[in-house]
Steps between C-alpha positions, in 0.01 A plus 500: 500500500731251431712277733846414391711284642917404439680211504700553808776318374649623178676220278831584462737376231906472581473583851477264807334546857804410624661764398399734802608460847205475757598899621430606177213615352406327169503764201216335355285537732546944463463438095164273602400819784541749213336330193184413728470902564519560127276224391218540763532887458403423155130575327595231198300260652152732553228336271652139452161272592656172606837306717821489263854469572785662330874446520740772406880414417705783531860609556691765692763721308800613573348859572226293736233586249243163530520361073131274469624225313179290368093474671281244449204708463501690166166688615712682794836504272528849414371593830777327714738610337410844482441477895837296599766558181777728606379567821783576710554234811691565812670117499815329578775473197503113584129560397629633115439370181328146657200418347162526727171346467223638702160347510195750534154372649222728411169489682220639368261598798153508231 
């Protein structure tokens, strides 16, 4: 079994921190809850023998589909994508078309 673990903070292009007031929930931190469900919900990583990291870029659409821009892991490529690309994500419009890059620790347990 494999332990994953995300980035809590997801690197956000375009948009500032300051941009929410205190009573306000950020609208990354849903889009973090959600893609931390999908990805740890995942059998991709059963089998993989040692530590690696990946980091995913990746854009919303205007119909709130999740777009995976680039990986740096061309083993787990195909995979990604097949698990996150046009997934539909329940996220804020100020959240649309910025570009995301989420870093992926994987943990093997062997």
């Amino acid at each position: 079994m494999k332990t994953i673990f995300l980035s809590v903070c997801l690197l956000i292009t375009g948009l500032s921190s300051n941009a929410f007031s205190p009573d306000t929930e950020d609208p990354k931190s849903e889009m973090t809850k959600q893609l931390s469900e999908i990805v740890e919900a995942s059998s991709i990583w059963d089998g993989t023998k040692k530590d690696f990291s990946i980091t995913v870029s990746f854009t919303i659409n205007d119909n709130s589909e999740l777009v995976v821009l680039t990986t740096n892991e061309s083993p787990f490529d195909f995979e990604i994508k097949s698990l996150l690309n046009y997934r539909k994500m329940e996220v804020s419009p100020i959240l649309i078309n910025k570009i995301f890059h989420l870093p992926i620790r994987i943990e093997s347990n062997l």
